[in-house]
Structure formats: C-alpha cells, structure tokens
C-alpha positions as CSV (number, residue, x, y, z in Angstrom):
1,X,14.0,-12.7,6.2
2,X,11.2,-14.5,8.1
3,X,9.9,-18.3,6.7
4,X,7.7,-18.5,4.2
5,X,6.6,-20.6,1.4
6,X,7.7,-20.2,-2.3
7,X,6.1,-17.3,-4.4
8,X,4.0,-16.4,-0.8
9,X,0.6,-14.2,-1.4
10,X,0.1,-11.6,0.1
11,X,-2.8,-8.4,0.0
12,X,-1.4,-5.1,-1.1
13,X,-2.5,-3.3,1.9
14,X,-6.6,-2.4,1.9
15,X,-9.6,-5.2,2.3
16,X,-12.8,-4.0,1.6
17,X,-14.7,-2.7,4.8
18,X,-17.9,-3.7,6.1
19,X,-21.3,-2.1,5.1
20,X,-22.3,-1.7,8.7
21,X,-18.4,0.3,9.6
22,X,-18.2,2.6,6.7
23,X,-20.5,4.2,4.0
24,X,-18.9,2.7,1.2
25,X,-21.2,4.8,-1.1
26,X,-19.9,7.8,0.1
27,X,-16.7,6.3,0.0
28,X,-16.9,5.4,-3.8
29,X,-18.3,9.0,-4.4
30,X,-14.8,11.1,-3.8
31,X,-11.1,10.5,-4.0
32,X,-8.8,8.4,-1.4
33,X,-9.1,11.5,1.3
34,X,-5.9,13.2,2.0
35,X,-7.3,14.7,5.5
36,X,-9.6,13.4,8.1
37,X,-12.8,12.0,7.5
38,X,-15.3,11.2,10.0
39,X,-18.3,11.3,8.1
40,X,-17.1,7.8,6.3
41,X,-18.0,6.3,9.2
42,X,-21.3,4.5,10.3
43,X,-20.3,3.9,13.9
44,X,-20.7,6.8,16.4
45,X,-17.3,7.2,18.0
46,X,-18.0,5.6,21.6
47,X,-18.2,2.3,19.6
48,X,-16.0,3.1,16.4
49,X,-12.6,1.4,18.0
50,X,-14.5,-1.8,19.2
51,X,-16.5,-2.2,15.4
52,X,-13.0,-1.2,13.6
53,X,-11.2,-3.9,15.7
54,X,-14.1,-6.5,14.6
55,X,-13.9,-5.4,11.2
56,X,-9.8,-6.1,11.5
57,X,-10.3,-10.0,12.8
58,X,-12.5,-10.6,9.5
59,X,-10.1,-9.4,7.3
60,X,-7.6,-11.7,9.2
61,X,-9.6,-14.6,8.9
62,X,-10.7,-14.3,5.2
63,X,-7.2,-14.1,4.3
64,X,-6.0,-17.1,6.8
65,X,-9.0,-19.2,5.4
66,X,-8.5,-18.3,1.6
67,X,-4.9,-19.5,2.2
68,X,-3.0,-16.1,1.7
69,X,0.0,-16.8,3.3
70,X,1.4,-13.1,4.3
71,X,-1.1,-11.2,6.2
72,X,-2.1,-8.1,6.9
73,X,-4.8,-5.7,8.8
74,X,-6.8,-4.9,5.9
75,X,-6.6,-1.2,6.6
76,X,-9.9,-1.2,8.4
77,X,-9.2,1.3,10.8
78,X,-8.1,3.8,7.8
79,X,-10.3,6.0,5.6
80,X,-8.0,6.4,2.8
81,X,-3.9,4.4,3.3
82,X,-2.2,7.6,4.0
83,X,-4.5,10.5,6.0
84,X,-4.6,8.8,9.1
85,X,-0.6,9.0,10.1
86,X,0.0,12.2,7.8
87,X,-2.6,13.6,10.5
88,X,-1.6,12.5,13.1
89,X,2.0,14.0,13.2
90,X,3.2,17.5,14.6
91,X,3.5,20.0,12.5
92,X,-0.1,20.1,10.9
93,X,-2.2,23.2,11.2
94,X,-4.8,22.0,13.1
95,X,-7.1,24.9,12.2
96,X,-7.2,24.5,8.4
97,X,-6.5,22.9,5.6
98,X,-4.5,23.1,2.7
99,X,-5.0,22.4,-1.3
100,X,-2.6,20.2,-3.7
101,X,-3.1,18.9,-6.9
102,X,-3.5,14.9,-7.0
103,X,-2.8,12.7,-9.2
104,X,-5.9,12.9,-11.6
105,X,-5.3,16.9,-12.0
106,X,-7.8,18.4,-9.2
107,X,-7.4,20.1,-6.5
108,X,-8.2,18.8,-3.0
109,X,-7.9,19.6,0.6
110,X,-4.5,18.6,2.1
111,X,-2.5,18.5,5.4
112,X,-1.3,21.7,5.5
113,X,2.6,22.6,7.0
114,X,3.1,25.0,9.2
115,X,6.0,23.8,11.7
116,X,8.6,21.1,12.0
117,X,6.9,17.8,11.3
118,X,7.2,15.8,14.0
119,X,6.1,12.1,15.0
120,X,5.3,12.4,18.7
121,X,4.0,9.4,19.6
122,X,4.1,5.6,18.1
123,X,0.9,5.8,15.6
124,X,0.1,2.5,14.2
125,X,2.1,0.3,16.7
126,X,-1.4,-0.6,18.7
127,X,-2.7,-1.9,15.8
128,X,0.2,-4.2,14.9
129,X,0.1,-5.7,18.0
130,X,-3.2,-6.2,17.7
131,X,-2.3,-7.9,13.9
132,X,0.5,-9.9,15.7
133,X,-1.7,-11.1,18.6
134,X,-4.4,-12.5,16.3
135,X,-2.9,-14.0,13.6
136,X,-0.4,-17.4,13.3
137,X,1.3,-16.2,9.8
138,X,3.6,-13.7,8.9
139,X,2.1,-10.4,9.0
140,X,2.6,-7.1,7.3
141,X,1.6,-3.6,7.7
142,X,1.3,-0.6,5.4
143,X,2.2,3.3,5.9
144,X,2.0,6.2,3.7
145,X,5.8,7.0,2.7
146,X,7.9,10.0,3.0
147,X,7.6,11.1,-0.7
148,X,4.0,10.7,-1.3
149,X,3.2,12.6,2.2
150,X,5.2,15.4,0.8
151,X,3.0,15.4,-2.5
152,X,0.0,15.2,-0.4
153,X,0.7,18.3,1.4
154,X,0.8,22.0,1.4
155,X,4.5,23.1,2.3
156,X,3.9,26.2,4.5
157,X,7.0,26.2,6.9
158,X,9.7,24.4,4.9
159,X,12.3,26.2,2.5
160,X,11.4,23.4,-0.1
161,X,9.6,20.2,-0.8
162,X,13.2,17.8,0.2
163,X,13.9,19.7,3.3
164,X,9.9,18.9,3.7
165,X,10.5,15.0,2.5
166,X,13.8,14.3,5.1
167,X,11.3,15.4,8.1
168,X,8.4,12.7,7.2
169,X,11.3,10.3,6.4
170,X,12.6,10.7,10.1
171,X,8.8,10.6,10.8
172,X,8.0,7.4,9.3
173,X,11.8,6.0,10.5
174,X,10.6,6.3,14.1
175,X,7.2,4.4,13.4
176,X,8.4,1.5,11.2
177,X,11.0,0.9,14.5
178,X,8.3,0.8,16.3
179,X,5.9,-2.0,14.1
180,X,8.8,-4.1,13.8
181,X,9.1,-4.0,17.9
182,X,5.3,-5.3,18.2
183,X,6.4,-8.0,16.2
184,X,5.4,-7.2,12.5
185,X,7.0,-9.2,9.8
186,X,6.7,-6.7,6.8
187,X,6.4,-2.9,6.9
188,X,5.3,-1.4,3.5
189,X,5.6,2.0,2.7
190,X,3.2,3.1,0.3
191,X,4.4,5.3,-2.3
192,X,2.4,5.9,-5.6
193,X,3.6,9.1,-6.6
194,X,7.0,8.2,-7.2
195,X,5.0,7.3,-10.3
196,X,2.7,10.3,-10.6
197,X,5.7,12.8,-10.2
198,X,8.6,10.7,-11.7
199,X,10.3,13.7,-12.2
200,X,10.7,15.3,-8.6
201,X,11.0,11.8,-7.6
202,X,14.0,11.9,-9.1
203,X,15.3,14.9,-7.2
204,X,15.1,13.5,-3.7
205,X,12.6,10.4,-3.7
206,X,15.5,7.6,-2.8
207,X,17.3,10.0,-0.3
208,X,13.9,10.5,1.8
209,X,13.0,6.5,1.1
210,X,16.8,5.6,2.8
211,X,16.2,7.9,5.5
212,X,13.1,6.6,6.4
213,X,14.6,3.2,6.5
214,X,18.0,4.2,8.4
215,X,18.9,1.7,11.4
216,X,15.6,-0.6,10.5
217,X,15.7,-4.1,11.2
218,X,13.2,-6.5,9.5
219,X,11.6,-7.2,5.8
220,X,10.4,-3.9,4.0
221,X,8.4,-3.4,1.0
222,X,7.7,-0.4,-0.9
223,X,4.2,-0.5,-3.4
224,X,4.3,1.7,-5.9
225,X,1.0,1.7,-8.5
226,X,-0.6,3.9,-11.2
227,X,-3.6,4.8,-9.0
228,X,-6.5,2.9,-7.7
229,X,-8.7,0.8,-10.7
230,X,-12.1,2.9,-9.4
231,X,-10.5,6.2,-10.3
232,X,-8.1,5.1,-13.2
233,X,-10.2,2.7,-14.8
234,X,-8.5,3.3,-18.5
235,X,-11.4,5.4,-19.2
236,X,-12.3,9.7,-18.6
237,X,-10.0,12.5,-17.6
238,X,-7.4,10.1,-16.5
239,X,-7.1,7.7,-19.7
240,X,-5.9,4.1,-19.4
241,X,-2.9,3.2,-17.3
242,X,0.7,3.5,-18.7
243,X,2.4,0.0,-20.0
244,X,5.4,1.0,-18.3
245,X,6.5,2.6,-15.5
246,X,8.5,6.2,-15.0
247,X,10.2,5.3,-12.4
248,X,10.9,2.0,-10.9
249,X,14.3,0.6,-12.0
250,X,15.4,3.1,-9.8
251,X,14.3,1.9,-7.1
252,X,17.5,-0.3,-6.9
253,X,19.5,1.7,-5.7
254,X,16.8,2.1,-2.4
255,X,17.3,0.1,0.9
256,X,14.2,-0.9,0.0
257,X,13.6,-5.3,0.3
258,X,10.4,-5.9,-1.9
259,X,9.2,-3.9,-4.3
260,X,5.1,-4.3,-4.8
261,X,4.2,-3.4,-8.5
262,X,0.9,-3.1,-10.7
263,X,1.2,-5.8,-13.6
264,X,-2.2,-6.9,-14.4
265,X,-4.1,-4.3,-15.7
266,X,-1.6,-2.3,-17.0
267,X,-0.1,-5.6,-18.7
268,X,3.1,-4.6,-17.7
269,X,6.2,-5.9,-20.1
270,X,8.1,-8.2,-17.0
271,X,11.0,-7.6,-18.7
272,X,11.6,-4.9,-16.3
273,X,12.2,-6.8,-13.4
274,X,15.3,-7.5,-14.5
275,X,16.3,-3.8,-13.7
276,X,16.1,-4.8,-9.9
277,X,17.9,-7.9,-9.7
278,X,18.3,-7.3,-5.9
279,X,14.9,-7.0,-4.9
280,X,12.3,-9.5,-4.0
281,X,8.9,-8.7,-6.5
282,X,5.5,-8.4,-5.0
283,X,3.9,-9.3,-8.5
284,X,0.0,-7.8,-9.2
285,X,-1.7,-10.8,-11.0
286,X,-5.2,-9.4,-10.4
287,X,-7.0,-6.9,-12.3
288,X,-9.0,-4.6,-9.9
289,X,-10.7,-2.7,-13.0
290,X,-12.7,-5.5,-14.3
291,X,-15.4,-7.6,-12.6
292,X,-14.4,-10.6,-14.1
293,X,-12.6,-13.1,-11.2
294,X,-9.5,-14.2,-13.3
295,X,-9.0,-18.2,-13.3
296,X,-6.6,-20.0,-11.4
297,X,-4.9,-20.8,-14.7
298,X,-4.8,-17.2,-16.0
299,X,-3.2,-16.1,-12.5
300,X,-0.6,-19.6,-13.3
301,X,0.2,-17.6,-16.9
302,X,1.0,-14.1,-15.3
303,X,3.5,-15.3,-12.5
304,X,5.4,-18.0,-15.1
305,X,5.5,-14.6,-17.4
306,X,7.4,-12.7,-14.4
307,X,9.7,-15.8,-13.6
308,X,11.3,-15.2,-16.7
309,X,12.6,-12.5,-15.1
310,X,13.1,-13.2,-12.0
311,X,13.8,-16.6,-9.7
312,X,11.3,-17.6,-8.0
313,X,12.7,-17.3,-4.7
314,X,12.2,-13.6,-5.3
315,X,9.1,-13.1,-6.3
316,X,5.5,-12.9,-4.3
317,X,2.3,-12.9,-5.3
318,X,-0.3,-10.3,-5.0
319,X,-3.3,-8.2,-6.3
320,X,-2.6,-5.1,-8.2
321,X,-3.3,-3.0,-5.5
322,X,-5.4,-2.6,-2.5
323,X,-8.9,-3.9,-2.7
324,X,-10.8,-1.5,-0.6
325,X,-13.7,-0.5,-3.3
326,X,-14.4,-4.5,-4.2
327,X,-16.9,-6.1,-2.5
328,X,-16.3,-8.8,0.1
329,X,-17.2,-11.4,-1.9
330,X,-15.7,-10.4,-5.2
331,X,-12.5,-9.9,-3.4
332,X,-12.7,-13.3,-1.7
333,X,-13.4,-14.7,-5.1
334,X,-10.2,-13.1,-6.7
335,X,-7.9,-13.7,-3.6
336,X,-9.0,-17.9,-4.3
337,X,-7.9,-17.3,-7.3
338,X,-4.7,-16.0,-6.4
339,X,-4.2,-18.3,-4.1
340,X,-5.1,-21.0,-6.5
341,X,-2.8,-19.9,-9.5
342,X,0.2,-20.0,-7.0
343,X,-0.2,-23.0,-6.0
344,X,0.0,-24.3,-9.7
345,X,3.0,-22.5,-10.8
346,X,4.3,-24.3,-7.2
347,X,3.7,-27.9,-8.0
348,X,5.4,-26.7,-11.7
349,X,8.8,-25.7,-9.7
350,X,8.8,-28.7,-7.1
C-alpha cells in the first residue's frame, strides 16, 4: 500500500461542480442519470473538455489546500458516477434506451443490452493521468462497479443478470489495469446497490466484484451507501436511511482492500466493523443531509466511536458520500472540518 498518514482523509468520489460547467438546477431537479446527459451542461462542446479540465484542477486544489490527504478528480467530467463508462462500452444499443427500476421505486431510462458488453478502449485512463500529473499526494479514482451497472441496465442479450454481471466485471477489470498504469494510487468501485438489492447481491455480487479485480495490482476501495442525502433525506417516498446495513459484512470475503461506508447520517452502530477485520475502513463522519457544518470535535467523537472497532492503522476518514449537490463553499466548510477532527483524534494516538 502506498504512504500515507494515520487515519488519511479522503473525498468519496464527487466535488460539487462549478455554476458556470453545469446547470446544477437542473441537476438537483432529477435523479443521478443512468444514460447520457448533455443538456447538464453549460459549455458548448468545442470548449466542454478545456472547462471540465479547469473545473478538475479546482477540485484538486481545494482538497490539497483544505489538507485532505488522498485525492481525487472530483468527478467533474461526470454527470452522474456511473453513466459515463456504462455508456461508453460495447454492447449498448445505441439507438434507444431502456427502463429499470432505481433505487427509490421509479422507473427510469437505462443503458439498454443488446450484445456482448465489451470495453473497447481505456475510458477513464486520460483523466487519471491528468489527476496524476497535477497533483503531489496520493490520488484516487472512482468507477461504477460491475453489480450496480447490471442493476442499472436493461438485460436484452444475456441469459440472466450474472452472466450480464461477469461481462462488466471483465469490463471494469480491463479499465482499473489501466488507472493503476497512469499512476493512480486508489481505484474505487462504486457499488450502492449491493445495498439496495441485498438479496441478488447475494446471488453473484462477490463473484462479479473478484472478477473485476482478477490480476490487479494497487490499493482498491469499494463505497457502498444508502443513496445520495438530496434524494434520501429521511423524509417522502423513500423514508429515512436504515441504521444498519443488508449487506456489508460480506464483503469480507471480496478481494476488495478498503471498504467506504455511510456512518453519519444513518448513525451507524460501529460495531459492525468488526465483521471485516481484514479490511481497511473508509469511515463517513459527515452528514450530507443537513446544512449544519459538523465541528472539528463532533467529527473527533465519530472516528474514536469507530476505533473501537477497528485499529487505527485501518481506518480513513471521509464524508458520507459524494458531495456533488453541496455547494462549494459548504463542502469546503465540512471538508475543514474533517480535516480538522482527524487531526485531533491524531495528536490523541501519538
């Protein structure tokens, strides 16, 4: 594993986006999209690349001058964590889409299946390069996992959902290679519905997680949440958050290295971490549902509360989830924080 200090911060993968790159409005207004969406953005497309790669070296400064120590690209180049490498692979009708049931119980448009899915070129690998070049920390990168693609997609071709799940495991295989070759600390994969469909996850989740990991070199994570704070908010169709998770002790038996988990406002019992005594912890201390900025010493109280758990040489500190519907400043506010609250529980262990 690469150098870093004790109980390192880190962001969970999404920074909020500029004003002037996206319509954040219009953002806010739907669900993470699950195929592409252009409209998001405010930059015509002969300039979009050049204002996404501007918007990438602010969220790599904010985090190098708040003093997070493992860094990543914000996701500024995405409109949602997962659409932009589920589109992007063979395999896809590219003449329509499809329609699956997410995680709050409606129906939206979908990556629809309708040959082998393929990865046919390196995807996000420019971009970590680009992470690599511009940053002196470690840095990490995010991409949608193979289970959650499957559950964000309309199997037309496949016999069933694992046959479906082992082709974007080989999928993602190919491209984690790849971010770890431009020199990427952490890869990520970004799996929230092992939560929302515990029960299929069961079926085939760790096989299609292993697979995607086979022959991989280097630190990987794996978040896995109960949904964004904007959309489940504890409030409406979707009710508050569980206290506990459906499936994450079973994530032990995955190939997996760090495991990212929503803690804060859940207020997840920590006593589960002691299910994954293998695994390094990417702890959420920060609440993304309220507008509150939490205090250094609150932050200080929910990391000595996992350490019970867990030795401190295995744990990392991070928000709940990504911040990507927060402004700017309010994110820059809680990230101090963060920062701030680890470096207590730091001087406490020295």
């Amino acid at each position: 594993m690469f150098d870093h200090p004790i109980l390192p911060t880190t962001i969970v993968g999404s920074y909020p986006q500029p004003d002037w790159l996206i319509d954040r409005e219009r953002l806010k207004a739907s669900l993470p999209p699950r195929v592409r969406a252009e409209t998001l953005w405010r930059i015509p497309e002969p300039w979009l690349a050049d204002a996404q790669e501007a918007a990438t070296l602010m969220a790599i400064r904010d985090q190098e001058e708040l003093g997070i120590d493992i860094v990543g690209d914000g996701e500024m180049r995405r409109e949602s964590y997962s659409n932009r490498l589920a589109t992007a692979l063979s395999g896809i009708d590219s003449e329509k889409h499809g329609t699956a049931v997410d995680r709050t119980g409606n129906a939206n448009p979908v990556p629809l299946v309708s040959g082998p899915i393929r990865r046919v070129a390196p995807i996000e690998a420019q971009d970590a390069a680009f992470l690599r070049r511009h940053s002196t920390k470690p840095v990490k990168l995010t991409l949608p996992g193979p289970f959650t693609m499957t559950q964000q997609a309309e199997n037309g071709y496949y016999p069933d959902a694992r046959a479906l799940a082992m082709d974007y495991a080989d999928a993602v295989n190919a491209e984690v290679k790849d971010l770890f070759a431009a020199g990427v600390d952490v890869v990520q994969l970004d799996e929230p519905y092992l939560q929302a469909r515990a029960a299929e996850a069961n079926s085939y989740a760790i096989e299609a997680i292993n697979r995607a990991l086979d022959g991989v070199g280097g630190t990987t994570a794996l978040h896995i949440c109960f949904g964004y704070a904007m959309v489940h908010h504890g409030a409406g169709a979707t009710g508050p958050k569980p206290k506990a998770y459906d499936f994450l002790a079973e994530l032990e038996a995955s190939a997996i290295d760090v495991i990212s988990i929503e803690a804060a406002q859940p207020g997840l019992d920590p006593a589960i971490l002691a299910e994954l005594p293998t695994k390094t912890i990417m702890y959420g201390v920060l609440d993304l549902s309220i507008p509150d900025v939490e205090t250094p010493e609150v932050v200080a109280g929910r990391i000595r509360e996992a350490l019970r758990y867990v030795d401190a040489e295995r744990l990392w500190i991070a928000p709940d989830c990504g911040m990507k519907y927060h402004s700017r400043e309010h994110s820059q506010a809680k990230l101090k924080a963060m920062v701030d609250g680890a470096a207590l529980v730091r001087a406490e262990i020295k």
